[in-house]
VMD Tcl script that draws the C-alpha trace (Angstrom):
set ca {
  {4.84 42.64 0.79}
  {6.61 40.39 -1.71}
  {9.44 39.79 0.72}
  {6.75 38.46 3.23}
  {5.17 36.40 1.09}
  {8.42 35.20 0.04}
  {9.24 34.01 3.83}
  {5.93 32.81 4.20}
  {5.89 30.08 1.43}
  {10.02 29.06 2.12}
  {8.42 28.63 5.83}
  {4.73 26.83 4.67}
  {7.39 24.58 2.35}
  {9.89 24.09 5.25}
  {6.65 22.93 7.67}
  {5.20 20.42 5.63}
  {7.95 17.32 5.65}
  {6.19 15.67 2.38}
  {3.32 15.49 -0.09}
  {1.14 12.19 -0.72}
  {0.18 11.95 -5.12}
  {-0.42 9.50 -7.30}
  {2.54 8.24 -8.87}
  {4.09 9.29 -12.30}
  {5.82 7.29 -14.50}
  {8.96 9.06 -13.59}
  {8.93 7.85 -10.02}
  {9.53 4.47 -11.09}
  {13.62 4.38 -11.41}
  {13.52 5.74 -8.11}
  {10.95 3.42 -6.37}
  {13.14 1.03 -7.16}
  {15.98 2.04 -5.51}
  {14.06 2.58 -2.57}
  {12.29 -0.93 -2.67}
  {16.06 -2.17 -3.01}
  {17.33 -0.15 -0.44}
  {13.97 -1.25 1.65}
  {13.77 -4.94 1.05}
  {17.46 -6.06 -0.18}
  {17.80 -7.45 -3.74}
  {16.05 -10.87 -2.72}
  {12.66 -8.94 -2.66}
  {11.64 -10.22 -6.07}
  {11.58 -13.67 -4.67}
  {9.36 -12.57 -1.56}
  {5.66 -14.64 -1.91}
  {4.33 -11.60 -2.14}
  {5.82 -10.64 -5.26}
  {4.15 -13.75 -7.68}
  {0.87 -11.64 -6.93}
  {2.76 -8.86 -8.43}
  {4.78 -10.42 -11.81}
  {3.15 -9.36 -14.87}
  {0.86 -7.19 -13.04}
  {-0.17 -3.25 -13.59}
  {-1.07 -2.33 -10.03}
  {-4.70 -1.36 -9.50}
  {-5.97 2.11 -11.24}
  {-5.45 4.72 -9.36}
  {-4.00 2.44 -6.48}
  {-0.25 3.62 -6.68}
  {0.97 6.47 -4.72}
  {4.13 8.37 -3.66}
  {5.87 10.42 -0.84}
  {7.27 13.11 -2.37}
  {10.02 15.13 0.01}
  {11.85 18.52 -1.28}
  {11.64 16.66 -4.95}
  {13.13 13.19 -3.65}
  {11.00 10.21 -3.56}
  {10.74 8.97 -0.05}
  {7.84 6.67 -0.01}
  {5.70 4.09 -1.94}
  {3.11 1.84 -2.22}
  {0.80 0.06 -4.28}
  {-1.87 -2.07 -4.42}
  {-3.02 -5.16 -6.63}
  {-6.27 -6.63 -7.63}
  {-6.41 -10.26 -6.72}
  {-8.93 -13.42 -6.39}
  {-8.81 -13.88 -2.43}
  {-10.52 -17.30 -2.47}
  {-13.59 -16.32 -4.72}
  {-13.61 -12.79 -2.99}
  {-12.50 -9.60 -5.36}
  {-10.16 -8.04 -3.12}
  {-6.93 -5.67 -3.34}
  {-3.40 -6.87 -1.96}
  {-1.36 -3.97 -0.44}
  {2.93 -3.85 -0.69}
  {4.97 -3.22 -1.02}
  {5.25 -0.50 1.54}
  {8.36 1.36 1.54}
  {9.42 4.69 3.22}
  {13.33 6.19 3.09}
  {14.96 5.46 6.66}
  {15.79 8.83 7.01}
  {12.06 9.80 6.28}
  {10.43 7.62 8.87}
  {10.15 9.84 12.16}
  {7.67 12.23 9.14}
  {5.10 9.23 9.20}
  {5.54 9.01 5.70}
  {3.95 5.18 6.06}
  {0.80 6.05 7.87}
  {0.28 8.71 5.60}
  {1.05 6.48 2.29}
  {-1.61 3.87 4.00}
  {-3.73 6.16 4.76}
  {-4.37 7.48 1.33}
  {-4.28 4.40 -0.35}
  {-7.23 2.75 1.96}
  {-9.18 6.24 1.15}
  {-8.82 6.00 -2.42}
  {-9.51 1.93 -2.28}
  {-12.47 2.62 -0.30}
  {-13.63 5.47 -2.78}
  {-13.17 3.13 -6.16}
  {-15.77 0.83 -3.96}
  {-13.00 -2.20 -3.59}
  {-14.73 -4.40 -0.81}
  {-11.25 -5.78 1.32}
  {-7.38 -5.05 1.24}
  {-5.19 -7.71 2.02}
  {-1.19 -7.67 2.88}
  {1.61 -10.02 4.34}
  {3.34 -7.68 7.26}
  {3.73 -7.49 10.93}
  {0.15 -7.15 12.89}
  {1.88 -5.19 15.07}
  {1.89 -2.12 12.55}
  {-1.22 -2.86 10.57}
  {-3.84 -3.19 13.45}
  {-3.59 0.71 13.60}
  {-5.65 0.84 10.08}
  {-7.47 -1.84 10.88}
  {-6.05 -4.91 9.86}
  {-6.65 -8.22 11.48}
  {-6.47 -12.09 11.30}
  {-10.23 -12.39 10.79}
  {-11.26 -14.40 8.44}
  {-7.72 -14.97 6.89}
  {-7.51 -18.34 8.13}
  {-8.76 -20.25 4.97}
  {-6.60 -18.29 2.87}
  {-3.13 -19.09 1.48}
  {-0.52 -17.38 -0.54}
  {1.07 -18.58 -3.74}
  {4.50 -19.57 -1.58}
  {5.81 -19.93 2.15}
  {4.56 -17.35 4.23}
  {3.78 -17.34 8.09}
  {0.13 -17.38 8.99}
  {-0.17 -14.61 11.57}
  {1.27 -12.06 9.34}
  {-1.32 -12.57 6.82}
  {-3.81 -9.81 7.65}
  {-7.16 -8.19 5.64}
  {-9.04 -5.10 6.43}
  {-12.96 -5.42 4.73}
  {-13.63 -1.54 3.29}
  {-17.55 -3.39 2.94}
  {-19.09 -5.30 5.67}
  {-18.93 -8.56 4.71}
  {-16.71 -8.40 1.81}
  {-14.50 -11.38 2.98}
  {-17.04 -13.86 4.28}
  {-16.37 -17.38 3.18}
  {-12.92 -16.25 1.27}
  {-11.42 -19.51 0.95}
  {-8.42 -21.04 -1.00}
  {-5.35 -19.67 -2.72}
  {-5.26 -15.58 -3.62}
  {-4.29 -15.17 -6.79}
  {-3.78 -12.33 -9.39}
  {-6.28 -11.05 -11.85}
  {-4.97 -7.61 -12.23}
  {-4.44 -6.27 -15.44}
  {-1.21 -7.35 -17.53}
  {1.53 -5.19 -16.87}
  {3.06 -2.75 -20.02}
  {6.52 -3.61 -20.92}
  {8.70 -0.59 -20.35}
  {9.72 1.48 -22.85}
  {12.90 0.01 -23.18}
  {11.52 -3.25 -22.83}
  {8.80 -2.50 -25.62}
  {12.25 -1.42 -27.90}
  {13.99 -4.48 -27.49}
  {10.77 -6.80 -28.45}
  {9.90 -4.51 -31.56}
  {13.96 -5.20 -32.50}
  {13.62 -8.61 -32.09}
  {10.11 -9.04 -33.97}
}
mol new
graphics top color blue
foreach p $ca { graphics top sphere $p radius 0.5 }
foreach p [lrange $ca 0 end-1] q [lrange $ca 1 end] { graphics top cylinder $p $q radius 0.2 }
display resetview
């Protein structure tokens, strides 16, 4: 019997490509690499990222694909003023290359517009191709008097409301309000030296 079971779970384990969870502090060093890898090291210049300097990403909002023990996807999202509208900004996405045929992506949005939708947030927002977005629901709609803090090219500036309505009359420039950021431990070391 132990032998079957045995075969069972290496089979059950084998089967299931990756796991969705909320990240861990230890996922970090590796998201990293992967956003590198992703995005190239200009990605800290992207428009995107000023929504994301300084920021802690929304509680609970952060997740990772997890595949045998290797970190294969991420995303987060952010809280941010969308033109007098609360609303949540979505990136980055990032999934391994040699992860992608797994639907690591769909899965990562997936969960993340579940758990957004379950902490009551009214609207997600992101900067990314329509083409891939519309799936979950993202659109154009009522993105038109919006603008980002930087270039960025209109039709790829897409929001999905989680609540009926919770867009109407957004207006102006999004900007962050999310929660300061933590330095990182190392970080935190080097400003207690220097204090």
């Amino acid at each position: 019997m132990t032998n079957a079971l045995a075969t069972l779970t290496a089979l059950d384990v084998a089967a299931v490509p990756f796991a969705i969870r909320a990240e861990k502090s230890s996922d970090i060093a590796a998201r990293e690499r992967l956003l590198d890898a992703c995005f190239g090291e200009g990605r800290h210049a992207r428009t995107c990222q000023r929504l994301r300097d300084g920021r802690a990403p929304a509680e609970g909002l952060a997740f990772s694909a997890v595949r045998q023990g290797r970190l294969v996807g991420t995303v987060r999202l952010w809280h941010v003023d969308a033109g007098g509208r609360a609303a949540l900004v979505l990136g980055p996405l990032a999934v391994d290359p040699s992860c992608r045929e797994f639907g690591v992506g769909g899965a990562l949005m997936r969960a993340a517009l579940a758990e957004a939708a379950a902490r009551g947030h009214g609207a997600v927002i992101l900067l990314g191709d329509a083409p891939y977005y519309v799936r979950f629901g993202f659109t154009t709609n009522k993105m038109g008097a919006l603008a980002l803090p930087g270039p960025f090219e209109r039709d790829r500036l897409l929001g999905l409301e989680l609540r009926e309505g919770a867009l109407d009359g957004a207006a102006g420039l999004i900007v962050a309000t999310g929660a300061v950021a933590k330095p990182a431990r190392a970080e935190r070391a080097r400003l207690r030296r220097a204090a």
